[in-house]
BAMIRO-556174 format. One record per residue (C-alpha): residue in three letters; x, y, z. Coordinates in steps of 0.5 Angstrom, whole numbers. Example, Ala and Ser with C-alpha at 12.3 -4.5 7.8 and 13.67 -1.06 7.14 Angstrom:
<atoms>
<atom><resn>ala</resn><u>25</u><v>-9</v><w>16</w></atom>
<atom><resn>ser</resn><u>27</u><v>-2</v><w>14</w></atom>
</atoms>
This chain:
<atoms>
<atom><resn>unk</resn><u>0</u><v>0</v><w>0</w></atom>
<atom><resn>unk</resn><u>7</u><v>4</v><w>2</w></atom>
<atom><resn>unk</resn><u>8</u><v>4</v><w>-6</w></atom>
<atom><resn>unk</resn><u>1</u><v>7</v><w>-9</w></atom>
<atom><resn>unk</resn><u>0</u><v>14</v><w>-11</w></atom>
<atom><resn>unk</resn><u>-6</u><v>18</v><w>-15</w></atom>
<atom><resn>unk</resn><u>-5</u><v>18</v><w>-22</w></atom>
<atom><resn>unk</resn><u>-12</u><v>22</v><w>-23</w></atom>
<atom><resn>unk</resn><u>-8</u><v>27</v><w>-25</w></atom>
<atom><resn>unk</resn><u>-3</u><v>23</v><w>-30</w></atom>
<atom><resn>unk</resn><u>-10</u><v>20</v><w>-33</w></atom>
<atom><resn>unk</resn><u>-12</u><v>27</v><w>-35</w></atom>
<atom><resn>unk</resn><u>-5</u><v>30</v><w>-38</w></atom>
<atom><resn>unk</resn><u>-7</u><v>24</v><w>-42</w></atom>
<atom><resn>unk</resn><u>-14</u><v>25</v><w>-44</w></atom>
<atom><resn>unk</resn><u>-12</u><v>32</v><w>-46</w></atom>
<atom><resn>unk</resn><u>-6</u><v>30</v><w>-50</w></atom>
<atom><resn>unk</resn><u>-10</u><v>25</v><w>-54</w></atom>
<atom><resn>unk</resn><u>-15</u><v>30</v><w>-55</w></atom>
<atom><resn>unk</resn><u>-12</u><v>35</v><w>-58</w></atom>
<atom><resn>unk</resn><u>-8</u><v>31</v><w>-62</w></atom>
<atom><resn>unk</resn><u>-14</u><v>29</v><w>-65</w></atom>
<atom><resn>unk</resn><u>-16</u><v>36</v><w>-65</w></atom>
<atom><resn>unk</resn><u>-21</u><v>37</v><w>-60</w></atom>
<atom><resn>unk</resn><u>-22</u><v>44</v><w>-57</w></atom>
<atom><resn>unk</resn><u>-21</u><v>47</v><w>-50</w></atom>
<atom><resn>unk</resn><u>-29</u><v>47</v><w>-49</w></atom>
<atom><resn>unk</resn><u>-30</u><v>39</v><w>-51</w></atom>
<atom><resn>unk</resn><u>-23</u><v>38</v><w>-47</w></atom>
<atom><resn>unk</resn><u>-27</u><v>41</v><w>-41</w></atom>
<atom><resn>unk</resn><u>-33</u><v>37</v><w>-42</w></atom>
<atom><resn>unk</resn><u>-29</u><v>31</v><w>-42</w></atom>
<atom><resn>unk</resn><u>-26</u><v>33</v><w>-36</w></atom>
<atom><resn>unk</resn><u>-33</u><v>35</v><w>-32</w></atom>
<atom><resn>unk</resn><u>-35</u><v>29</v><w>-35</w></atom>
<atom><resn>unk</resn><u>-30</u><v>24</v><w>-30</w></atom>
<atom><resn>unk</resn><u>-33</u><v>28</v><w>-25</w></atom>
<atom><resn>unk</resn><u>-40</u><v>29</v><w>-25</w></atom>
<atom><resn>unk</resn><u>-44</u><v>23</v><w>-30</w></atom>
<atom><resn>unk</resn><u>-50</u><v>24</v><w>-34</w></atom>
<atom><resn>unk</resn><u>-55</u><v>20</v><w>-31</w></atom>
<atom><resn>unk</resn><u>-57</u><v>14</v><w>-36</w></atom>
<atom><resn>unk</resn><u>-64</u><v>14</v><w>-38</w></atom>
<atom><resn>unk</resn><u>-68</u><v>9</v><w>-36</w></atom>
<atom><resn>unk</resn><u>-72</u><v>5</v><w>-41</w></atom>
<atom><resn>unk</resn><u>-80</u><v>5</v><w>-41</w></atom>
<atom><resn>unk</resn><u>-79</u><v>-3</v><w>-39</w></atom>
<atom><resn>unk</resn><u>-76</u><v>0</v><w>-32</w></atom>
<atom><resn>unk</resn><u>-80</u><v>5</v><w>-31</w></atom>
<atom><resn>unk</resn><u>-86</u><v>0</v><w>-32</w></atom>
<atom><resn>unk</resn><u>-82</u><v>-5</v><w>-28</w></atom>
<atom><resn>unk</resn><u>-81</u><v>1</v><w>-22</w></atom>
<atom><resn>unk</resn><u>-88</u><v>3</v><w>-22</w></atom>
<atom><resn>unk</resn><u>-91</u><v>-5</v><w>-21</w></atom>
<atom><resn>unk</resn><u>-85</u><v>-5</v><w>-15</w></atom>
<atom><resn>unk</resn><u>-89</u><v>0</v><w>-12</w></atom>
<atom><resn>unk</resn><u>-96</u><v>-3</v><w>-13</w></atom>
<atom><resn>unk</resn><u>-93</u><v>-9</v><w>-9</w></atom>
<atom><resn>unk</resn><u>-90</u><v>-4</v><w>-4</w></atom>
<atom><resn>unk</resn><u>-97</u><v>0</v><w>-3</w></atom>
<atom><resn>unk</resn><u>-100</u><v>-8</v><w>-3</w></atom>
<atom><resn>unk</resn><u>-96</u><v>-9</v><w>4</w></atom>
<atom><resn>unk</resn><u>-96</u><v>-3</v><w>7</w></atom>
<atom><resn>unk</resn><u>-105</u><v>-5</v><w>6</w></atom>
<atom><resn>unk</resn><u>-104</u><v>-11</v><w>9</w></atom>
<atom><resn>unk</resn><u>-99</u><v>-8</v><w>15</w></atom>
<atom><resn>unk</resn><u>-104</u><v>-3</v><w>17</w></atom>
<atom><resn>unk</resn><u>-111</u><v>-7</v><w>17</w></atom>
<atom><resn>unk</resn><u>-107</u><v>-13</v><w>19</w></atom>
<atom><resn>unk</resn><u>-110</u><v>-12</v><w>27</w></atom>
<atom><resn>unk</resn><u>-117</u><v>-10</v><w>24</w></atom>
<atom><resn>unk</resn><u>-117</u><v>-16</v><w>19</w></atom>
<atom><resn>unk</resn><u>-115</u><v>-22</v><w>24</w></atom>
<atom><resn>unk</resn><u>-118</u><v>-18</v><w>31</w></atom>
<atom><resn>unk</resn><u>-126</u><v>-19</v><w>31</w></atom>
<atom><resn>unk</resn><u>-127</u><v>-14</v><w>37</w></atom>
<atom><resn>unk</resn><u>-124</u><v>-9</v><w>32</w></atom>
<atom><resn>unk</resn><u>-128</u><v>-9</v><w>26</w></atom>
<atom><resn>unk</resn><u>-134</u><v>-12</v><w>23</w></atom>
<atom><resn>unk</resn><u>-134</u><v>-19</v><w>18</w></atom>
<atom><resn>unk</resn><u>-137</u><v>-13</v><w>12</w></atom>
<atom><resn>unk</resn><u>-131</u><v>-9</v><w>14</w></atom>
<atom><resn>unk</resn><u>-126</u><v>-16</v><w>14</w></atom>
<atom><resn>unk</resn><u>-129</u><v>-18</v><w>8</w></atom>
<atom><resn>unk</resn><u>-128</u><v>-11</v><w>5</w></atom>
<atom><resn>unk</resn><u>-121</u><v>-11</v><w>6</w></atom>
<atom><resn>unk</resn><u>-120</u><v>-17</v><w>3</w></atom>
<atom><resn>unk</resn><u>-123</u><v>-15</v><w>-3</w></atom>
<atom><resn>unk</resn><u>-119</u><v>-9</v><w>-3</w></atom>
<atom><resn>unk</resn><u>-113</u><v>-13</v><w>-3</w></atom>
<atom><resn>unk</resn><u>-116</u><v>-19</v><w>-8</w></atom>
<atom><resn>unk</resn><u>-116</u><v>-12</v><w>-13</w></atom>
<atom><resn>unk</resn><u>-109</u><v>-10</v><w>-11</w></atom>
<atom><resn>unk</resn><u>-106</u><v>-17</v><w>-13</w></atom>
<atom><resn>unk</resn><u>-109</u><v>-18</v><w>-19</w></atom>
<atom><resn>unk</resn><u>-108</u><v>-11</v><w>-22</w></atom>
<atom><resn>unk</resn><u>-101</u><v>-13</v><w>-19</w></atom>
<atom><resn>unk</resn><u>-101</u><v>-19</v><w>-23</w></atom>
<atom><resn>unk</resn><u>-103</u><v>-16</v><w>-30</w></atom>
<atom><resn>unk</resn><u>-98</u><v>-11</v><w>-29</w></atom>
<atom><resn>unk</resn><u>-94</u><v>-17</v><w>-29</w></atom>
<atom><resn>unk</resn><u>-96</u><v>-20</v><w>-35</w></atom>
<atom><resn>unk</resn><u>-95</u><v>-14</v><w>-39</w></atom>
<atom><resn>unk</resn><u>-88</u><v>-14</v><w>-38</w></atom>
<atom><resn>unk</resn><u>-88</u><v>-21</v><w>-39</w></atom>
<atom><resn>unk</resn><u>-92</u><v>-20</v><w>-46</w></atom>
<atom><resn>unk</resn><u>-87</u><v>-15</v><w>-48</w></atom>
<atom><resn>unk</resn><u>-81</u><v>-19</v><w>-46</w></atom>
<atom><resn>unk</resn><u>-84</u><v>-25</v><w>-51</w></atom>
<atom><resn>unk</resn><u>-85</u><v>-21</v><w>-56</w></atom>
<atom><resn>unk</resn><u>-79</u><v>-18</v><w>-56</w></atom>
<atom><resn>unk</resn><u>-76</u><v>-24</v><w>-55</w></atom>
<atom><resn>unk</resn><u>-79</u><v>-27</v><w>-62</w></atom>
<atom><resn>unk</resn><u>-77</u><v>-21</v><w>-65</w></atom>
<atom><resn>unk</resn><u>-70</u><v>-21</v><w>-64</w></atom>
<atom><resn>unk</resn><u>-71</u><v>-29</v><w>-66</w></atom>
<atom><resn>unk</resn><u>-73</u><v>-27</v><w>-72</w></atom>
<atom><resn>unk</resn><u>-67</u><v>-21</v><w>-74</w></atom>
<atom><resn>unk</resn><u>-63</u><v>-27</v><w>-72</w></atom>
<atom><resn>unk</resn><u>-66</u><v>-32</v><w>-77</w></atom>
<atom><resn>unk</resn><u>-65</u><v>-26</v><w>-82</w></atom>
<atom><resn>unk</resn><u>-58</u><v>-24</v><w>-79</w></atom>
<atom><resn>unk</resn><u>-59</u><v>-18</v><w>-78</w></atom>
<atom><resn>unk</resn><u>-56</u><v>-19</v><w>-72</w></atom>
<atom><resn>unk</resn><u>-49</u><v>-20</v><w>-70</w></atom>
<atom><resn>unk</resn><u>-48</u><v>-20</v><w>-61</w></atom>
<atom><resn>unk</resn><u>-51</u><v>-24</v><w>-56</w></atom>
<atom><resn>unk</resn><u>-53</u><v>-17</v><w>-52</w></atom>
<atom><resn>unk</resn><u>-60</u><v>-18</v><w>-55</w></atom>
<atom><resn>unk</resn><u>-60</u><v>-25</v><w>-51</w></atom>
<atom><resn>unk</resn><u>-57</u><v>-21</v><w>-44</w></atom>
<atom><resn>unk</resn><u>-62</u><v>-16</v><w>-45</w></atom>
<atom><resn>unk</resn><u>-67</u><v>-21</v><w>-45</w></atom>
<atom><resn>unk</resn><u>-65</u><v>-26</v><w>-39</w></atom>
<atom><resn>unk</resn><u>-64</u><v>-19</v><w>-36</w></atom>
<atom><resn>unk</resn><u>-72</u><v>-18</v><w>-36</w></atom>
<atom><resn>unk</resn><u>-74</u><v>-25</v><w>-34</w></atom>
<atom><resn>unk</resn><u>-70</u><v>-24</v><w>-29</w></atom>
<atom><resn>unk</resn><u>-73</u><v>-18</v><w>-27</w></atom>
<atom><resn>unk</resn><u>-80</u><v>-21</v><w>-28</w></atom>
<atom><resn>unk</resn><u>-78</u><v>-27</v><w>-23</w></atom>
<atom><resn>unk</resn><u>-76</u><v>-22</v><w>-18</w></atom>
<atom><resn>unk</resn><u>-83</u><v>-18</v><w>-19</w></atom>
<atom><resn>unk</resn><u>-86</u><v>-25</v><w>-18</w></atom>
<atom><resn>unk</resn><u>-83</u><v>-28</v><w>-12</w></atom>
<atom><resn>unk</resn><u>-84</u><v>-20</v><w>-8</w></atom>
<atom><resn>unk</resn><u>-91</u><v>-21</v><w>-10</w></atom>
<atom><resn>unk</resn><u>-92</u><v>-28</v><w>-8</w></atom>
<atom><resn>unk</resn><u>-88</u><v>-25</v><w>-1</w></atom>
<atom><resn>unk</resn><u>-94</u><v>-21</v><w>0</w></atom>
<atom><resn>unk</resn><u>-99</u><v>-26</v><w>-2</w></atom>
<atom><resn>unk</resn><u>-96</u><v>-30</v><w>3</w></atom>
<atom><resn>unk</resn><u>-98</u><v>-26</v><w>8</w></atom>
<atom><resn>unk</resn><u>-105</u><v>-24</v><w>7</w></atom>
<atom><resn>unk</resn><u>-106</u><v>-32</v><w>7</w></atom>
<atom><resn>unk</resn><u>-104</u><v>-33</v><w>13</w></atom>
<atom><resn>unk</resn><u>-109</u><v>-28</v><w>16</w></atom>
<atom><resn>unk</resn><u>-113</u><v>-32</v><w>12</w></atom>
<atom><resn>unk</resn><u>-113</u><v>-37</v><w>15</w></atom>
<atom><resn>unk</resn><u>-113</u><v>-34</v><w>22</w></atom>
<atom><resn>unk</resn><u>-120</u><v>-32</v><w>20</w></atom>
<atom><resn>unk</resn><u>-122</u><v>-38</v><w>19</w></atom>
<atom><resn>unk</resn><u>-119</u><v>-42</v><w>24</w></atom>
<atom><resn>unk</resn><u>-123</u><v>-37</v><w>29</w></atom>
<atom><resn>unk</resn><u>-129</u><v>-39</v><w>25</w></atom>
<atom><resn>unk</resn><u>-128</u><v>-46</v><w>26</w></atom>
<atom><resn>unk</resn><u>-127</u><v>-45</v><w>33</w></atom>
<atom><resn>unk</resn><u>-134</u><v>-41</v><w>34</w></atom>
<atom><resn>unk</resn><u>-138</u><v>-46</v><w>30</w></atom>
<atom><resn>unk</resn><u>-135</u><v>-52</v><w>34</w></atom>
<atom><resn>unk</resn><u>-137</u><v>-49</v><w>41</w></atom>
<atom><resn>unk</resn><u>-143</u><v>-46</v><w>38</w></atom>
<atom><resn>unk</resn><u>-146</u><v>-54</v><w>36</w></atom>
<atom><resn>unk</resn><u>-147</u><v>-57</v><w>43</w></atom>
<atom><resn>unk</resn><u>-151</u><v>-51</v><w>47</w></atom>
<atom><resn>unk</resn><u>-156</u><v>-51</v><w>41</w></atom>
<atom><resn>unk</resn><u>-157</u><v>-58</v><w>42</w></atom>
<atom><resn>unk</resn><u>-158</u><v>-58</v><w>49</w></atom>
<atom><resn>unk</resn><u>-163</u><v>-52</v><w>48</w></atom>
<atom><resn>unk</resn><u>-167</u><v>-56</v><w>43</w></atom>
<atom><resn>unk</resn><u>-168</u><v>-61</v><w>47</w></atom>
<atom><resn>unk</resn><u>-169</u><v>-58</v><w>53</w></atom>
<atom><resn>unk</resn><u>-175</u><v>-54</v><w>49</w></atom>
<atom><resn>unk</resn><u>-177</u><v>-61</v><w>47</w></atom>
<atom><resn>unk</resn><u>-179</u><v>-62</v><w>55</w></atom>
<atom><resn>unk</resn><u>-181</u><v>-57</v><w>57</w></atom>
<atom><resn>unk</resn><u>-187</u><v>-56</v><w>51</w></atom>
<atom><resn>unk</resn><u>-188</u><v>-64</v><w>53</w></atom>
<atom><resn>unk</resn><u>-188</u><v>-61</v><w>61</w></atom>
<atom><resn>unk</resn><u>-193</u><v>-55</v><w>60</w></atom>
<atom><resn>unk</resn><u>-197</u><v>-59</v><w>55</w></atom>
<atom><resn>unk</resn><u>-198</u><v>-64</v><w>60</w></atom>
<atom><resn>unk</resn><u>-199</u><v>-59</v><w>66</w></atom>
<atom><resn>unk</resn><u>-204</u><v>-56</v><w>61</w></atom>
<atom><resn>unk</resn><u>-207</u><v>-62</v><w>60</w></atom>
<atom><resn>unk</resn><u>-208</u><v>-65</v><w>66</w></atom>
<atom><resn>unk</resn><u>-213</u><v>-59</v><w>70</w></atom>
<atom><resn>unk</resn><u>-218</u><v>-60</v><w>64</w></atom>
<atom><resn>unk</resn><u>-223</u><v>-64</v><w>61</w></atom>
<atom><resn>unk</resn><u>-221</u><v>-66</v><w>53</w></atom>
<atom><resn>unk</resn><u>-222</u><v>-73</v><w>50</w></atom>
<atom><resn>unk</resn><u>-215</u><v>-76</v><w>51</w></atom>
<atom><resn>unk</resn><u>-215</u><v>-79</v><w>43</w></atom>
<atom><resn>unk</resn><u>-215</u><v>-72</v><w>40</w></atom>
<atom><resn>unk</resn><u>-210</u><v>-69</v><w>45</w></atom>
<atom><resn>unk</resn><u>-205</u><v>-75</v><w>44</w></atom>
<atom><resn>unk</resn><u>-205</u><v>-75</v><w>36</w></atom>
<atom><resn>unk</resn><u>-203</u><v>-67</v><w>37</w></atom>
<atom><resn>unk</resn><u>-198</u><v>-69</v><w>41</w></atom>
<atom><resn>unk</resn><u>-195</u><v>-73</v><w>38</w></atom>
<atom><resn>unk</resn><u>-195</u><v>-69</v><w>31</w></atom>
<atom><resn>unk</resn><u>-191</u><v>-64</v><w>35</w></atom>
<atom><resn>unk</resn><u>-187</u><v>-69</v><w>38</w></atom>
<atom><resn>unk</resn><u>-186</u><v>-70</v><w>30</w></atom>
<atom><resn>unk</resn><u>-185</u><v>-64</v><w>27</w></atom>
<atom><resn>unk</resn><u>-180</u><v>-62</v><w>34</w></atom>
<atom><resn>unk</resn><u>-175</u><v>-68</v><w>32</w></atom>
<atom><resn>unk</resn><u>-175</u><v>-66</v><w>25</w></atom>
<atom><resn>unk</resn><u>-174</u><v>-59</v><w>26</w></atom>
<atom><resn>unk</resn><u>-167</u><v>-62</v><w>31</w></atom>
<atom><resn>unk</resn><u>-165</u><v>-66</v><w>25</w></atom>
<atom><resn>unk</resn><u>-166</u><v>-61</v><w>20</w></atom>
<atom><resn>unk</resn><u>-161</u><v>-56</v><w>24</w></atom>
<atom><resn>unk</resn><u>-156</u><v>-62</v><w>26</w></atom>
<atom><resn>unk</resn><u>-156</u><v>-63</v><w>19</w></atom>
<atom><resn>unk</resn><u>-155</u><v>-55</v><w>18</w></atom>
<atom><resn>unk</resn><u>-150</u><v>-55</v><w>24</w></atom>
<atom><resn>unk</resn><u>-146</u><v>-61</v><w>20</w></atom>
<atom><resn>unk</resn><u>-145</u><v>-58</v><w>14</w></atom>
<atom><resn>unk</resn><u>-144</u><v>-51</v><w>16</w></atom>
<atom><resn>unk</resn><u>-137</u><v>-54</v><w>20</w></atom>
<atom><resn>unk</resn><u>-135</u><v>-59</v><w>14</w></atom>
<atom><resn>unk</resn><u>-136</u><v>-53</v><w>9</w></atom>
<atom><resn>unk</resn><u>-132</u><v>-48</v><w>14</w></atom>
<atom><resn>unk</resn><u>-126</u><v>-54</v><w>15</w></atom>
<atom><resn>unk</resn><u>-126</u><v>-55</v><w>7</w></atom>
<atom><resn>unk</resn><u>-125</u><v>-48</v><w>7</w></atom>
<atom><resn>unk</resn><u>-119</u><v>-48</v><w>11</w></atom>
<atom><resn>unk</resn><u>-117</u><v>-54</v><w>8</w></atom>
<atom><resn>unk</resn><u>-117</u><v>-51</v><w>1</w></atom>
<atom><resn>unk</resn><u>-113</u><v>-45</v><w>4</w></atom>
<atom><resn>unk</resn><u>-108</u><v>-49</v><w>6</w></atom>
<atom><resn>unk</resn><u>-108</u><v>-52</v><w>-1</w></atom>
<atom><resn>unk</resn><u>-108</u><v>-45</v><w>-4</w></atom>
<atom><resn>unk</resn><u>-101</u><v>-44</v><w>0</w></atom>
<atom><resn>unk</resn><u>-98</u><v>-49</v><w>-1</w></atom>
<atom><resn>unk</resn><u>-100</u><v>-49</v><w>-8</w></atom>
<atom><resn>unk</resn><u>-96</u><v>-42</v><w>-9</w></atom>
<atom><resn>unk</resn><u>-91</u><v>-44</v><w>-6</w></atom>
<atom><resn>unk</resn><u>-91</u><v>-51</v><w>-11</w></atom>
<atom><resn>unk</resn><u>-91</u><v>-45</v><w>-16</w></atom>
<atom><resn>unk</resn><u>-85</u><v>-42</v><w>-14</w></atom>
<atom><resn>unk</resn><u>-81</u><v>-46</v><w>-14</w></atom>
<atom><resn>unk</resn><u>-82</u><v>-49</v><w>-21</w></atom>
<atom><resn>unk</resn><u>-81</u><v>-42</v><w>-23</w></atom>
<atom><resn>unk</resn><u>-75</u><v>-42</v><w>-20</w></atom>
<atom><resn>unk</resn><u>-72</u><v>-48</v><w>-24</w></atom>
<atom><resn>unk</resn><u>-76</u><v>-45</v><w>-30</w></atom>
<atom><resn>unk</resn><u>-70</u><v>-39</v><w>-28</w></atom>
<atom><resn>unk</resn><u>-64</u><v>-44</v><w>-28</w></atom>
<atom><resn>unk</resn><u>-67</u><v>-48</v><w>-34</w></atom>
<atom><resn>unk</resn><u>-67</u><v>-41</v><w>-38</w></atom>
<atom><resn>unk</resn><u>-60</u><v>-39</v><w>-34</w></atom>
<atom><resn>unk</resn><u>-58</u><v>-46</v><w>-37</w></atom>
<atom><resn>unk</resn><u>-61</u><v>-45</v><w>-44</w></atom>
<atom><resn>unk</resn><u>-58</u><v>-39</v><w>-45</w></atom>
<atom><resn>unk</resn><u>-52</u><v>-42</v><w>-44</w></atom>
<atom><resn>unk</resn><u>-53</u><v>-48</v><w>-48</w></atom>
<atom><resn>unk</resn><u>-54</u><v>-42</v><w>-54</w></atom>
<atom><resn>unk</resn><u>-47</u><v>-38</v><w>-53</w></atom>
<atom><resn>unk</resn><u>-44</u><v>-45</v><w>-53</w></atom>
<atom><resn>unk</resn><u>-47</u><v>-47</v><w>-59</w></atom>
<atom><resn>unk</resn><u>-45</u><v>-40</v><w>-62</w></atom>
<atom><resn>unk</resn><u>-38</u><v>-41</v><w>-60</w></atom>
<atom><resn>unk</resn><u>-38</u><v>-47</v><w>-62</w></atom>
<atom><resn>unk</resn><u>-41</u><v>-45</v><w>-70</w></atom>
<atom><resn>unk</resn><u>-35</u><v>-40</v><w>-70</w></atom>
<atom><resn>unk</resn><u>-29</u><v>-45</v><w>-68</w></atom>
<atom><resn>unk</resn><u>-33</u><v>-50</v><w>-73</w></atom>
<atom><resn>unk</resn><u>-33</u><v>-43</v><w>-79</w></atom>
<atom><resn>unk</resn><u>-25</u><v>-42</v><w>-78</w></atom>
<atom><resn>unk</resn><u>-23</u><v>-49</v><w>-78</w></atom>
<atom><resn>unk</resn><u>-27</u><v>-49</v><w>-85</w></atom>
<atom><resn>unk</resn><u>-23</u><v>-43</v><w>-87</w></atom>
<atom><resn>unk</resn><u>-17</u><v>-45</v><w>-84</w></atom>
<atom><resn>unk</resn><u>-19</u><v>-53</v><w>-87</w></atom>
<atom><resn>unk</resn><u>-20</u><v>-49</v><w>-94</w></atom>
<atom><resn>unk</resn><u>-14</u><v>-45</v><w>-93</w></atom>
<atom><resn>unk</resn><u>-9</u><v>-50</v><w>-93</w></atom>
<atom><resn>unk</resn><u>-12</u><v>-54</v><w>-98</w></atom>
<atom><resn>unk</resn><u>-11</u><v>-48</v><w>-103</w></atom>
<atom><resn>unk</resn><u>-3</u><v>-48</v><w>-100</w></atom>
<atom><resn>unk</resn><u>-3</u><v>-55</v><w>-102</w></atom>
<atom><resn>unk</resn><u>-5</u><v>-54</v><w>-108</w></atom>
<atom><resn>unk</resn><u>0</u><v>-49</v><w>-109</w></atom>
<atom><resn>unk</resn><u>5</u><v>-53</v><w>-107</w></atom>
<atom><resn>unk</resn><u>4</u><v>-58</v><w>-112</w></atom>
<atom><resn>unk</resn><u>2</u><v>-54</v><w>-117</w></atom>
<atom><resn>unk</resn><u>10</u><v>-50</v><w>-116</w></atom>
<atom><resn>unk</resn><u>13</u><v>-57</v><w>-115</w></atom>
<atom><resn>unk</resn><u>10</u><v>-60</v><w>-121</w></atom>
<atom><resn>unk</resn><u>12</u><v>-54</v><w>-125</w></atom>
<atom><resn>unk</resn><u>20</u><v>-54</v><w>-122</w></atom>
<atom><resn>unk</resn><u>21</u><v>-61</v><w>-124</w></atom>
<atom><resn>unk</resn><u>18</u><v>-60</v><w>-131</w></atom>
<atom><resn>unk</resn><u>22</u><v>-54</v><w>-132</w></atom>
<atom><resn>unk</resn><u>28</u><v>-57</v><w>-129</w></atom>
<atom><resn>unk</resn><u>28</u><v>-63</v><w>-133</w></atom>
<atom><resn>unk</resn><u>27</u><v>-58</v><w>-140</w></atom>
<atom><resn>unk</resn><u>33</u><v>-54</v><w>-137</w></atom>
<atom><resn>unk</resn><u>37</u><v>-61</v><w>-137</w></atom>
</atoms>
């Protein structure tokens, strides 16, 4: 480190000499100097600035789900109107998210094919196009997998939600049950209690009795029946949001061997190239030493002949 100095000012002696050999004024000198200093900032493309504005999309997604977090998961806070109203506000969100997305990977496509075709014409004579192209589908994944973060998340509180919805149908089924049947009792004590102090036929009360008795079972079954399917409908429910979960998580990480196969694709395309110009200069070089072969003989044939003309 001892024998290290600045040699900034030894690069522009240099720069000045190179340019005013080949003629540069001293206000081009000057800007060229400023512009070691103080670099124009580069343009951005409209992919970046789309690819900016989903990235904001995705964070005023999260920031949502961060502030309603409370009121979406604890009950006494908000309504179930109020829950299911900042839920379809975030469905919204994901899916004006999720269009975003697709557009950017629309337009990648379709530049895509397009830089095919040029290639196909040759019009094209580097492989900046293909970089260029990988970099925005690695741009897209990043975009994808940020998404799938916040996605993520609100499954969670999700699945809380109906957890708690669970655990206050299940409570709720016995209680119902036990005030069925002691309603049942009850009607039978009071009709019985009404029954004894007055004088009917015992025919006529004991059909109507019965018939309440009936219509009282069929109403016990018909709500247990209704309690059942509610609780199988509320598990199912959280069952197929675990599913959803996981099946995100399954999307993820095929896209992520989607991103090593490409990665690996592009690879096998530059390789493939190199391996054509090997194979072109070989053809030449093969083409070239036949020609000197050719020239050899053709010199050696006529030394001979002219040798033997001489003798």
């Amino acid at each position: 480190m001892a024998g290290c100095r600045d040699r900034t000012e030894d690069l522009k002696d240099t720069v000045r000499s190179v340019a005013l050999s080949l003629g540069y004024d001293e206000s081009k000198i000057a800007s060229i100097l400023a512009s070691f200093i103080m670099r124009k900032p580069r343009q951005k493309s409209p992919f970046i600035k789309a690819a900016l504005k989903t990235l904001e999309s995705i964070e005023a997604l999260e920031k949502f789900i961060v502030k309603h977090r409370k009121d979406y998961v604890d009950l006494q806070r908000t309504t179930e109107q109020e829950r299911d109203s900042i839920e379809h506000e975030v469905g919204v969100f994901i899916k004006a998210c999720k269009e975003q997305i697709d557009i950017l990977q629309n337009r990648i496509n379709d530049e895509d094919k397009s830089g095919n075709s040029r290639a196909w014409l040759g019009m094209r004579g580097d492989n900046s196009h293909a970089d260029i192209i990988a970099h925005k589908h690695g741009v897209v994944l990043i975009l994808s997998e940020r998404l799938h973060l916040v996605t993520a998340q609100f499954d969670q509180l999700r699945a809380i939600r109906f957890h708690e919805a669970v655990n206050r149908a299940i409570p709720r089924r016995k209680p119902k049950k036990v005030a069925i049947t002691n309603s049942s009792s009850v009607s039978k004590s009071t009709d019985s209690e009404l029954r004894e102090p007055e004088d009917f036929p015992p025919e006529p009360l004991r059909v109507q009795q019965q018939l309440l008795d009936d219509e009282t079972q069929a109403l016990q079954v018909e709500l247990t029946t209704l309690l059942d399917a509610v609780q199988e409908t509320e598990t199912k429910m959280v069952e197929m949001s675990a599913l959803n979960h996981l099946m995100s998580t399954h999307v993820l990480q095929q896209a992520q061997q989607i991103e090593l196969l490409y990665d690996q694709a592009v690879e096998a395309t530059k390789n493939v190239d190199l391996g054509n110009k090997e194979l072109s200069q070989a053809i030449q070089r093969n083409s070239s030493s036949r020609t000197f072969l050719l020239l050899f003989l053709f010199v050696l044939t006529f030394s001979v002949l002219f040798l033997d003309w001489y003798s």
